[in-house]
C-alpha positions in Angstrom: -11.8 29.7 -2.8 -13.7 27.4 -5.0 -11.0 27.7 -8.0 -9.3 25.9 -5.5 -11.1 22.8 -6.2 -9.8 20.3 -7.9 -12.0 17.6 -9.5 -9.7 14.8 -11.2 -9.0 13.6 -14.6 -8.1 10.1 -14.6 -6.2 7.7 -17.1 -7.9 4.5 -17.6 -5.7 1.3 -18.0 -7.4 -1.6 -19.0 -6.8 -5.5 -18.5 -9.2 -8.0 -20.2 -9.1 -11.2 -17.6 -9.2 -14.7 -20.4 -10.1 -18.1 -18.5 -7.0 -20.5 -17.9 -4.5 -17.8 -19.6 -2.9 -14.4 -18.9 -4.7 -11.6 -18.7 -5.0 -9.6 -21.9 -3.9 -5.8 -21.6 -5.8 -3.6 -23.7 -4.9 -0.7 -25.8 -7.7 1.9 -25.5 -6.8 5.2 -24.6 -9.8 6.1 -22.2 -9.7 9.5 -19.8 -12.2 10.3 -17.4 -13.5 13.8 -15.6 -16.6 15.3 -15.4 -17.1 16.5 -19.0 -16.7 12.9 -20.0 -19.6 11.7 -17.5 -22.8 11.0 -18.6 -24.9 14.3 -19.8 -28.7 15.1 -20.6 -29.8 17.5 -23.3 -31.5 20.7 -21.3 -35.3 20.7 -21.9 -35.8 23.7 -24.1 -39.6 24.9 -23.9 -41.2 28.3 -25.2 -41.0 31.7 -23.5 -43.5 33.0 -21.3 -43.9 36.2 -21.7 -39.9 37.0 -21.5 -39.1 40.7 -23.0 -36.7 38.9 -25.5 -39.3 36.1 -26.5 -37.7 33.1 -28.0 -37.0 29.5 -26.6 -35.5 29.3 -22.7 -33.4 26.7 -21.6 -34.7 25.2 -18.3 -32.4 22.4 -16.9 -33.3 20.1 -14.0 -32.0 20.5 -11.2 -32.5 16.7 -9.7 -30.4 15.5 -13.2 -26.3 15.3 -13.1 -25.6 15.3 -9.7 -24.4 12.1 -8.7 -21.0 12.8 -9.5 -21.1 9.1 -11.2 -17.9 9.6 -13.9 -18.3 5.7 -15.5 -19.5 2.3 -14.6 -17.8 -0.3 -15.7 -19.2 -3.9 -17.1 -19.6 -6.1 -19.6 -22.1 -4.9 -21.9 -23.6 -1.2 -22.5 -21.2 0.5 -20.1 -18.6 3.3 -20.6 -15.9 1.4 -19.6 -16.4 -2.3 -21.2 -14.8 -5.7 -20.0 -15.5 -8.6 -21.9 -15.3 -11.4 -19.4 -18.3 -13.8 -17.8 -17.2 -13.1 -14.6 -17.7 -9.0 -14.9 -21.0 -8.2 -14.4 -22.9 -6.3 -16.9 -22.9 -2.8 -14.3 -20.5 -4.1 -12.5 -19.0 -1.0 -10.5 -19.5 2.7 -10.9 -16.7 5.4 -10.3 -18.5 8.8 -8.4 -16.6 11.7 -7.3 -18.0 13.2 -3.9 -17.8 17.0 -2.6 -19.1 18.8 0.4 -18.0 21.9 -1.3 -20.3 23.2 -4.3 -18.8 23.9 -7.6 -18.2 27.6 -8.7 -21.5 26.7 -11.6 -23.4 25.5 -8.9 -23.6 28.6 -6.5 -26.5 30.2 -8.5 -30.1 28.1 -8.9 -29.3 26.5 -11.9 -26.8 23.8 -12.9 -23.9 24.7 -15.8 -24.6 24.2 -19.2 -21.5 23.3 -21.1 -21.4 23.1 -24.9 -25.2 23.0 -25.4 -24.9 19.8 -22.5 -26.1 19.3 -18.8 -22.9 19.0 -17.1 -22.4 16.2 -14.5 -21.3 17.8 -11.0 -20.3 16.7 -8.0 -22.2 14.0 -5.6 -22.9 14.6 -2.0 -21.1 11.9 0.4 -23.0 10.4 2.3 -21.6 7.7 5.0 -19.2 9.0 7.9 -16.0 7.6 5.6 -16.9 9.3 2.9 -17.7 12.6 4.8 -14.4 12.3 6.6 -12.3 11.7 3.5 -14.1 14.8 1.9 -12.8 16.8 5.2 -9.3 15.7 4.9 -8.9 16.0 1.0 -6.5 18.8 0.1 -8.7 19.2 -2.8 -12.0 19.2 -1.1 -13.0 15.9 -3.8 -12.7 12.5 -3.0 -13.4 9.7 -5.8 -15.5 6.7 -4.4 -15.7 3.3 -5.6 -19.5 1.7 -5.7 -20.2 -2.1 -6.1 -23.4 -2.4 -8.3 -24.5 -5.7 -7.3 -21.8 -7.8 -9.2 -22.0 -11.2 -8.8 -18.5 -12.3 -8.9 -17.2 -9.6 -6.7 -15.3 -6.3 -6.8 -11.8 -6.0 -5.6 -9.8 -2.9 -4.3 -6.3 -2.0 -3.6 -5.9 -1.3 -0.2 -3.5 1.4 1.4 -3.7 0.9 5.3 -1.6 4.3 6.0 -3.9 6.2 4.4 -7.1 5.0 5.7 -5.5 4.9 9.6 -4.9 8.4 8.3 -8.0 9.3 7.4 -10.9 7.2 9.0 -12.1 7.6 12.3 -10.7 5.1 14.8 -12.1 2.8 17.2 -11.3 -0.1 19.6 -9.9 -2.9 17.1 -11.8 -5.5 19.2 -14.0 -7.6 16.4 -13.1 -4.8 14.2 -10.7 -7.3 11.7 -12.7 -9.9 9.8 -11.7 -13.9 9.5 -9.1 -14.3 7.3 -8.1 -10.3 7.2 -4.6 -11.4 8.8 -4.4 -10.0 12.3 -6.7 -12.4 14.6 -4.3 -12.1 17.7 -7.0 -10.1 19.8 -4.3 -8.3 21.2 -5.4 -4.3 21.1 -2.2 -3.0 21.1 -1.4 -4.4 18.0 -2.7 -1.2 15.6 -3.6 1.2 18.7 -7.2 1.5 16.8 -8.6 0.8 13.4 -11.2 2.2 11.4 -14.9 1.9 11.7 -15.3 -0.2 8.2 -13.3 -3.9 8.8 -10.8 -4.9 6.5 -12.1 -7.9 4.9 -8.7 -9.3 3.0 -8.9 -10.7 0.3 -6.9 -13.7 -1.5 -5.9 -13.0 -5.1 -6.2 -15.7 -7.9 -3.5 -16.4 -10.1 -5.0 -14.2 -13.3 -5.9 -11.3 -10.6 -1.8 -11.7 -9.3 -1.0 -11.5 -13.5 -3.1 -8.4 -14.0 -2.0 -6.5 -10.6 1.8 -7.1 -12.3 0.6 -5.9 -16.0 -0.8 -3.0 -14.7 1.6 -2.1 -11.8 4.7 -2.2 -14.6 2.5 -0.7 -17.2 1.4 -3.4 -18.8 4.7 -5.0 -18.7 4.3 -7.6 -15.9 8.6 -7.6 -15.5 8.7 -7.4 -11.7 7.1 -10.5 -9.9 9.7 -10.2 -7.2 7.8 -7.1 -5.6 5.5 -7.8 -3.3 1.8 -7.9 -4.1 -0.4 -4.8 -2.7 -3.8 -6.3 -0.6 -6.5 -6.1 -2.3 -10.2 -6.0 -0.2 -13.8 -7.6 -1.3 -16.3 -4.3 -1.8 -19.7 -5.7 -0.1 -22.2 -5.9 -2.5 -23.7 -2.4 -2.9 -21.3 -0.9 -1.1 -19.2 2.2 -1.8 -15.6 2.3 -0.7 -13.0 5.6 -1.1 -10.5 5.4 -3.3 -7.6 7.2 -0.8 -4.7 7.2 -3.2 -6.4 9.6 -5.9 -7.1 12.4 -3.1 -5.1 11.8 -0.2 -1.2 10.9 -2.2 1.3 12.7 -0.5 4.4 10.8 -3.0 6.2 12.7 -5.6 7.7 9.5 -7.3 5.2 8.7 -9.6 1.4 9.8 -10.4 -1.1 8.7 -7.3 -2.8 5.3 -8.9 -5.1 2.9 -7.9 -5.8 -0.9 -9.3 -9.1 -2.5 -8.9 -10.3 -5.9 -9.7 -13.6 -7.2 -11.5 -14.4 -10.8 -11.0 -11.8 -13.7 -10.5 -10.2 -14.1 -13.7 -8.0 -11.5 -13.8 -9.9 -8.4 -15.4 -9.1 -5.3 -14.0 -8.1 -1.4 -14.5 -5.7 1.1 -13.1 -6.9 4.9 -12.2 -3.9 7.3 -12.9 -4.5 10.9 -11.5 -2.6 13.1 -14.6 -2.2 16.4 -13.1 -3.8 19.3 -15.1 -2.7 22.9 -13.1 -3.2 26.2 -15.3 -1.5 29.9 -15.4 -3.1 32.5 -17.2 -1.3 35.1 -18.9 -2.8 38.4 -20.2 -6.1 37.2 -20.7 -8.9 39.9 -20.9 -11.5 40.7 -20.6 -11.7 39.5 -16.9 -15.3 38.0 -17.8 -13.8 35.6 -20.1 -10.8 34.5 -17.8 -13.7 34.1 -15.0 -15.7 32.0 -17.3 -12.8 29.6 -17.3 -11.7 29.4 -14.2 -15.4 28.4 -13.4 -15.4 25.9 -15.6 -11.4 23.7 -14.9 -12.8 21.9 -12.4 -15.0 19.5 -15.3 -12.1 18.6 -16.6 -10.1 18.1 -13.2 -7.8 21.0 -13.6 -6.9 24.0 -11.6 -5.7 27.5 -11.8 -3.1 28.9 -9.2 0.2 31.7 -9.9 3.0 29.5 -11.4 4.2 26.7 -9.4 7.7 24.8 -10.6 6.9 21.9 -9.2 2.7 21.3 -9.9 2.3 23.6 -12.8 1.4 22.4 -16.3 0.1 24.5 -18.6 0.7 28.5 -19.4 -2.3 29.8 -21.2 -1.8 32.9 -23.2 -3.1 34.5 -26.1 0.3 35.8 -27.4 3.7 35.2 -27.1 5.4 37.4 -24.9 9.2 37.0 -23.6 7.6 38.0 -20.1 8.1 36.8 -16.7 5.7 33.6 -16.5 6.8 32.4 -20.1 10.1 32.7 -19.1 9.6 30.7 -15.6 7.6 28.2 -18.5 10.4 27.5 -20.2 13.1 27.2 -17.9 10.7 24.6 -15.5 11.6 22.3 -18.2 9.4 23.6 -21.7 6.5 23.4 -20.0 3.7 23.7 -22.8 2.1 27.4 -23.6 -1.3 27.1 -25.0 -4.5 28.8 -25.9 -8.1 29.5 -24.5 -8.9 26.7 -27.1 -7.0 23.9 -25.8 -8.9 23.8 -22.9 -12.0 24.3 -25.0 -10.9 21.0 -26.8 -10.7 19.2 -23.6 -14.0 20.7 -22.6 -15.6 19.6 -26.0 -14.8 15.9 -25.0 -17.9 13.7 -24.7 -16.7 10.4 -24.2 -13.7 8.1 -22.8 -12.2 7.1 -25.8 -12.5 10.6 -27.3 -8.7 11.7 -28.1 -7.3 14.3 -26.1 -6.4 17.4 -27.8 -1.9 18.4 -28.5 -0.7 21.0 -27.2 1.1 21.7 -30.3 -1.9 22.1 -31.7 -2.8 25.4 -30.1 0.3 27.6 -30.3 -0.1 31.6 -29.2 -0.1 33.9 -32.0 3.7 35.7 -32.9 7.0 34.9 -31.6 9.2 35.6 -28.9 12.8 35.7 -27.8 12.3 32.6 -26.8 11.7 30.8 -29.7 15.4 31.3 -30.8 17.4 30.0 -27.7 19.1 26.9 -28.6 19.9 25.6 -24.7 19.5 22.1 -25.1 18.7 21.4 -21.4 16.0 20.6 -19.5 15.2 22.6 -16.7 17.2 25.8 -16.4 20.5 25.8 -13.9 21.1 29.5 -14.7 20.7 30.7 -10.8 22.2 27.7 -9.3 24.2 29.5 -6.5 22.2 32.5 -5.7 19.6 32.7 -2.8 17.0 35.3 -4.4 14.7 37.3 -1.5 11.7 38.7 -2.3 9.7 41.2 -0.5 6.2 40.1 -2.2 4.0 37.0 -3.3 4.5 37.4 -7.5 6.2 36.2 -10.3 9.6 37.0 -9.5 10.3 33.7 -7.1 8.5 31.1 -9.4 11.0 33.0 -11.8 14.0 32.9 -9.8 13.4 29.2 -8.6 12.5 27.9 -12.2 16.6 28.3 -13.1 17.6 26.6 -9.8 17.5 29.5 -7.1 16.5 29.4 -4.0 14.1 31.5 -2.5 13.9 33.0 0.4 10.0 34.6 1.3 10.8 38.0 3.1 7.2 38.3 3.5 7.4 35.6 6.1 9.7 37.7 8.5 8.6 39.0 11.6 7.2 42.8 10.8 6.7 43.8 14.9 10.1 46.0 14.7 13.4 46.8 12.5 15.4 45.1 15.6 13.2 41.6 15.1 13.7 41.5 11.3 17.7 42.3 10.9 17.9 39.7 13.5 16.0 37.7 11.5 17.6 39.1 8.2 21.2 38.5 9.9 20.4 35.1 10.5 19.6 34.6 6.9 22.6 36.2 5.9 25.0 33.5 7.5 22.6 30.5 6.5 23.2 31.6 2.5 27.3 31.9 3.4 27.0 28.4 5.2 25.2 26.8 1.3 27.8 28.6 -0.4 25.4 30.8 -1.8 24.9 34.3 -2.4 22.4 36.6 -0.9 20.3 38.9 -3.4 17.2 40.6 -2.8 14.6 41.5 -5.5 13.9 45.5 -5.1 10.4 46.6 -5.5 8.9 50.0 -4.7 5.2 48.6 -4.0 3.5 49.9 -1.4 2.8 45.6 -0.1 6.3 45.6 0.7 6.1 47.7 3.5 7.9 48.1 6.1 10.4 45.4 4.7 11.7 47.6 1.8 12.5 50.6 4.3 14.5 48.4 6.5 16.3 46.6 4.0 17.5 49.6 2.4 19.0 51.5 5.3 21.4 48.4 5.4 24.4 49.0 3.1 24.8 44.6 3.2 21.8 44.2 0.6 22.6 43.5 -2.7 19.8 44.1 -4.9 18.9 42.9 -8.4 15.6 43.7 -10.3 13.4 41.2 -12.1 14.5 42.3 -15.3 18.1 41.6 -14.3 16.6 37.7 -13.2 15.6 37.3 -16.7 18.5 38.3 -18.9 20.7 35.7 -16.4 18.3 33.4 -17.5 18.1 33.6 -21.2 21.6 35.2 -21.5 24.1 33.1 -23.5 21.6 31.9 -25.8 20.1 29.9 -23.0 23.2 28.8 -21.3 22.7 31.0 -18.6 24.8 34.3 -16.9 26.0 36.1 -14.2 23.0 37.9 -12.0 23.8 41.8 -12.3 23.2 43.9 -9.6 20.8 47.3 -9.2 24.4 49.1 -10.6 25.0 46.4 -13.6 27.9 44.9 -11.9 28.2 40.9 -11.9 27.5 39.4 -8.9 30.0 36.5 -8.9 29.0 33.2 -7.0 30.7 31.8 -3.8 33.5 29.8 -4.8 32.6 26.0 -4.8 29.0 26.8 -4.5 28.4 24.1 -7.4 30.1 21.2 -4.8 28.2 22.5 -2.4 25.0 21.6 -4.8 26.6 18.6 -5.8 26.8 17.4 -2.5 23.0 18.1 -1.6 21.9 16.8 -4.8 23.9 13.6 -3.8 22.7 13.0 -0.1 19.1 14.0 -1.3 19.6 11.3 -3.7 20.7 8.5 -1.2 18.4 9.2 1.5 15.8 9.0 -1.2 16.6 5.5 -2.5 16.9 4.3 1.5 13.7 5.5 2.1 12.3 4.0 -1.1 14.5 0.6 -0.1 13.5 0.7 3.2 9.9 1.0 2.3 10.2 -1.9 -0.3 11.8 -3.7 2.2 9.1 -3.1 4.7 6.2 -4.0 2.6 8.1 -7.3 1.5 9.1 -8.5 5.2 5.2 -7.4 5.6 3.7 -9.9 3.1 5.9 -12.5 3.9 5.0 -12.1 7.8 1.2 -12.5 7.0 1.9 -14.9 4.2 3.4 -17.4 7.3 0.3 -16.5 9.6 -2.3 -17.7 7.2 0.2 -20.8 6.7 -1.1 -23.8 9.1 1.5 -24.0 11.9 3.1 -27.7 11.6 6.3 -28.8 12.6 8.0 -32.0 11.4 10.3 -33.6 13.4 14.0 -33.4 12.4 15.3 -36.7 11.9 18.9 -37.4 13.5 20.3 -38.5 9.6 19.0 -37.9 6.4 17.2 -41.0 4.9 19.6 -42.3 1.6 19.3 -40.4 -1.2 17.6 -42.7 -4.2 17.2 -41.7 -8.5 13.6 -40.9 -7.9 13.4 -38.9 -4.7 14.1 -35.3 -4.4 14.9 -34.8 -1.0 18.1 -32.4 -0.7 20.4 -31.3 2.0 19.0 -28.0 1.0 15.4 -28.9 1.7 16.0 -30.5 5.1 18.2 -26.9 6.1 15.1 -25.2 4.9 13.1 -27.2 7.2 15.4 -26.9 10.4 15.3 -22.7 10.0 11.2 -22.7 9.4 11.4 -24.8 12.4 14.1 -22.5 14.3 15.9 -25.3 15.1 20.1 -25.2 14.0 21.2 -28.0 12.4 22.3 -30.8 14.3 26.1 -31.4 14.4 26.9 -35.1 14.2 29.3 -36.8 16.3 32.8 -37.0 16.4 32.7 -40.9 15.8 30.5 -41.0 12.9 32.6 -38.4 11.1 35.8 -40.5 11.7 34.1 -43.8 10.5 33.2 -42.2 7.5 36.1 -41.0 6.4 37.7 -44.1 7.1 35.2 -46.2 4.7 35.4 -43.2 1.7 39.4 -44.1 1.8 38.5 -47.6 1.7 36.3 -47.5 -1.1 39.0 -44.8 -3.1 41.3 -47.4 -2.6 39.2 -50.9 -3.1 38.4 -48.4 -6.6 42.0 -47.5 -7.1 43.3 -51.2 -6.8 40.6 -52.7 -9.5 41.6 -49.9 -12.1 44.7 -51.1 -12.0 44.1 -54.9 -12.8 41.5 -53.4 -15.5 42.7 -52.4 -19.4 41.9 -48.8 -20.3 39.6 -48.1 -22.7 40.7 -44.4 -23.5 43.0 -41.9 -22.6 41.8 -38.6 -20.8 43.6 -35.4 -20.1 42.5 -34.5 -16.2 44.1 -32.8 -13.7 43.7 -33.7 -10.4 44.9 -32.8 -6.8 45.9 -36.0 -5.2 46.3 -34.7 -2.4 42.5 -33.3 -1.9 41.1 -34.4 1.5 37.9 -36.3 -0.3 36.0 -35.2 2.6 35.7 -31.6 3.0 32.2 -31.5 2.7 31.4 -33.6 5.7 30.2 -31.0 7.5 26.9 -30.2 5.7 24.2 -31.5 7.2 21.5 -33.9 5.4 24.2 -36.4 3.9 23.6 -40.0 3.5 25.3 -42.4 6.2 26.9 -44.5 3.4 28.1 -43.3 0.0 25.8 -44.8 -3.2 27.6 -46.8 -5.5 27.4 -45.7 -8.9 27.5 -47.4 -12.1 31.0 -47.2 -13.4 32.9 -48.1 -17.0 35.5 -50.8 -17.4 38.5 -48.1 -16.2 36.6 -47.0 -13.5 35.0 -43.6 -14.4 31.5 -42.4 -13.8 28.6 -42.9 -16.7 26.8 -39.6 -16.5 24.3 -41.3 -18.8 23.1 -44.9 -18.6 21.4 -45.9 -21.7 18.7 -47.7 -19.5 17.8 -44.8 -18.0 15.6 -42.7 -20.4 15.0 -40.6 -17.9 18.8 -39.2 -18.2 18.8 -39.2 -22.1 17.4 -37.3 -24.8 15.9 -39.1 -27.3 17.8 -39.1 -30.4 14.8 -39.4 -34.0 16.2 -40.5 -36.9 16.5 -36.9 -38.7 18.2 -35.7 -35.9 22.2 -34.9 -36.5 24.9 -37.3 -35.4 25.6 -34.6 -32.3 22.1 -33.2 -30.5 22.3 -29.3 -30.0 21.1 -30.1 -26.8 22.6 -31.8 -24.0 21.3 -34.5 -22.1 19.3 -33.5 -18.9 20.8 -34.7 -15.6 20.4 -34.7 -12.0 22.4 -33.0 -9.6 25.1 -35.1 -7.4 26.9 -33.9 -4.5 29.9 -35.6 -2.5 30.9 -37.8 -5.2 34.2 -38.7 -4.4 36.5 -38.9 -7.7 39.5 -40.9 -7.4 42.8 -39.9 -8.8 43.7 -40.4 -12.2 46.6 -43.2 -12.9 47.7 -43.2 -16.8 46.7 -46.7 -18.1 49.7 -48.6 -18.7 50.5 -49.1 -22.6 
């Protein structure tokens, strides 16, 4: 059905690239859908003769139908960058459908608030048709390169597009420098017919990925950077994430790129699904559902999980407010709301509140005081319905679970108890009670007959679900039955929740660890193919350890794993002659203190019977210990004063004691000898 279609309305974050400094976020508030594109006046000429007389309206039909929502660039453009290296049309954003428009089925295009509405484009290269064939939506939003002379730069999502495009024979299918040159054809078992052509991100363009993957917060430089691909000049590419997202985590986003310097923007899809309520005549409701898909919404029966507005003209304490509030206040708003969003003309033009266009009057509702969120009233109950209507949005909006009778073979009575029977021990198994919905429609035959020659149905009513819901001034109640009677819950049916809540939990943050994981061990792999493969030869001992150079045991480990070598073990003799010349020197050190005065007394505590060389085994140590500078009674100095570069300068105004301490370099293997109290 073409009220099916979605279009989209998109959120537009902003990043202003600045030459040799961060990016810039910026703070405009831009939102894009068809009603926002660009629109023509309609050429208004004098009747002809008409009955009515008076001016006609006579759109074009060639006009608005590119589907082209913004371009972006540096001067004169909807969505404006100001950097040298974005091009003044830089890009254009199009949305592409094979599918007409509901406007568009007669001759002439929709007029909208005295405007020439943009519609939909036609795609036109074998991607594009083939994303437009796999959409859910039937829409697909395209990217288009105008030309720009610094380059255009996409987030790439290689599941989607193996998903998506057609495949062929990877053989010269990956461009130089894209990451996978091995030539081996089992590598991806096919790619798609457009080559990847990889892309390697500046330092700004790394910044601005960061600002706008965190929100313009930049706080997470430890994940992994998504690839990013060069648009060919002129070229069109689809943006897969805005039609094709099958997460629930967070809204489907894309990030694109506008020269080198950094500038970019992030499209956000913000979901926009209607219920209508009561709304007469049926002319009017039609003329809205026609016209939801300008400002990317839809219209479907209420859905817990997608919806996001109720529409109604009053309030009513019915069954789809109710399933509105308990999904967790959802909004209930007026035909005008969506005129305000229809009325916008431009980007920046601020989107209308919802608390701005209440229903007339009040309901029940208005006085229940259950802080909550979403409604936990039917947690416990398994709620069967017999038809496709309000009464399981209701029932799962306060945490039910439904069960879709509808769906149940109808070829006999013996098929369906089966069927009903197996049902039956499926809801004991949960810990949940089994209650079906009666109805006395004629749709719900032959399910209602068979159900009610059992005597093992309980049945509730739809009034019944919503006085559990609001009962207790919100808190929730007890289901009653056809007779009144409380149906009491299973006992531990809410451990039984608690324990599926918990393992959905888990199994959700492995999946979203492994996949982190995954995508990090990814761009390190490719990171070390692009790397030039050299090996340096391990030497069999560290070179000595002087002031000024900055080799460390932990840099020649690094080097022996990157080389997959282990490190080498030295011998049995060298170990021993070592140890014998640290002793020596601890006592050569040992016998001079004692000949020496003390300058000072210390309070130390020392083991003097630590074995000096328990570190011995650590690879990359010198062969001979480095004799350091010492003080008359033998102790270190941490600080030479003719070496600057281990002491802060002290300027005259500063106090007698510097706040901070003097910068040093790291030692290891000193070997401290053990304190002997000067003699007096």
């Amino acid at each position: 059905p073409h009220h099916k279609i979605i279009a989209m309305f998109l959120r537009i974050d902003k990043v202003i690239g600045v030459p040799n400094s961060p990016p810039t976020p910026s703070n405009d508030s831009l939102h894009a859908c068809l009603a926002t594109a660009a629109t023509v006046e309609p050429k208004v000429v004098a009747a002809s003769g008409g009955e009515e007389g008076g001016p006609v309206v006579i759109p074009d039909d060639t006009l608005n139908a590119s589907g082209e929502l913004f371009v972006v660039g540096r001067k004169n453009a909807a969505v404006t960058i100001d950097d040298k290296c974005v091009s003044r049309k830089h890009a254009s954003i199009h949305l592409l459908s094979k599918t007409p428009p509901p406007s568009t089925t007669s001759s002439l295009p929709q007029i909208l608030h005295g405007r020439l509405i943009m519609e939909y484009g036609v795609p036109s290269t074998p991607e594009e048709i083939a994303a437009c064939d796999s959409s859910p939506s039937g829409v697909i939003c395209v990217l288009r390169d105008l030309g720009s002379k610094f380059g255009t730069f996409v987030q790439v999502d290689e599941d989607l597009i193996n998903a998506t495009t057609p495949r062929t024979s990877n053989t010269d299918a990956v461009k130089e420098g894209s990451g996978n040159e091995t030539g081996d054809e089992t590598d991806d078992e096919g790619v798609n017919n457009t080559s990847i052509n990889y892309a390697t991100l500046s330092d700004g363009q790394v910044q601005a990925v960061r600002l706008l993957r965190d929100n313009n917060k930049g706080s997470s430089p430890s994940l992994a950077t998504p690839k990013f691909q060069k648009v060919e000049p002129n070229k069109s590419v689809t943006l897969l994430p805005l039609s094709h997202s099958t997460t629930s985590s967070s809204p489907p986003h894309i990030i694109i790129l506008f020269g080198a310097v950094g500038s970019a923007i992030r499209l956000t899809l913000l979901p926009l699904q209607f219920t209508f309520s009561s709304i007469t005549p049926k002319s009017t409701l039609q003329s809205y559902i026609d016209s939801l898909h300008y400002i990317g919404a839809s219209h479907n029966q209420w859905d817990v999980n997608q919806s996001t507005h109720l529409v109604a003209l009053e309030k009513k304490a019915n069954a789809k407010a109710i399933t509105a509030w308990a999904s967790g206040r959802k909004s209930v708003v007026t035909l005008e709301y969506i005129d305000g969003l229809l009325g916008r003309k431009e980007l920046g033009d601020v989107l209308p509140r919802e608390e701005d266009y209440p229903p007339k009057g009040t309901s029940q509702l208005d006085s229940l005081s259950y802080s909550g969120d979403h409604s936990r009233a039917l947690q416990g109950y398994c709620i069967a319905v017999m038809m496709e209507d309000d009464n399981g949005p209701l029932a799962q909006s306060a945490g039910a679970k439904i069960l879709k009778v509808y769906d149940a073979p109808d070829s006999s009575q013996t098929d369906f108890d089966n069927w009903w029977n197996t049902q039956q021990q499926a809801a004991i198994d949960a810990k949940m009670v089994l209650v079906l919905v009666d109805s006395k429609s004629s749709k719900c035959k032959p399910y209602n007959t068979w159900l009610h020659k059992r005597n093992d149905v309980r049945l509730t009513s739809a009034k019944h679900l919503a006085q559990a819901i609001t009962g207790n001034n919100g808190e929730g109640d007890l289901l009653l039955d056809a007779k009144k009677v409380a149906i009491e819950k299973m006992e531990g049916w809410d451990a039984a929740i608690e324990n599926v809540s918990a393992k959905a939990a888990v199994e959700s943050a492995e999946d979203m660890e492994t996949s982190k994981l995954a995508a990090d061990a990814k761009v390190v792999q490719e990171e070390e193919q692009q790397q030039p493969k050299q090996k340096e030869a391990i030497q069999d001992e560290a070179p000595p350890v002087h002031a000024g150079e900055k080799r460390t045991k932990q840099k020649v480990v690094t080097e022996e794993v990157a080389n997959n070598e282990q490190p080498e073990e030295r011998p049995p003799e060298k170990k021993r002659r070592r140890k014998e010349q640290a002793k020596e020197s601890a006592q050569q050190e040992d016998n001079a203190m004692e000949t020496e005065p003390a300058e000072e007394s210390r309070d130390v505590s020392f083991d003097a019977n630590m074995d000096p060389q328990s570190d011995e085994e650590e690879p990359g140590l010198p062969e001979e210990r480095i004799p350091l500078p010492t003080t008359s009674d033998g102790w270190f100095v941490a600080a030479p004063k003719s070496r600057k570069a281990y002491r802060k300068a002290i300027d005259d105004t500063e106090a007698e004691n510097p706040l901070v301490a003097a910068e040093t370099q790291k030692v290891s293997g000193l070997v401290v000898r053990a304190y002997v109290k000067p003699a007096a």
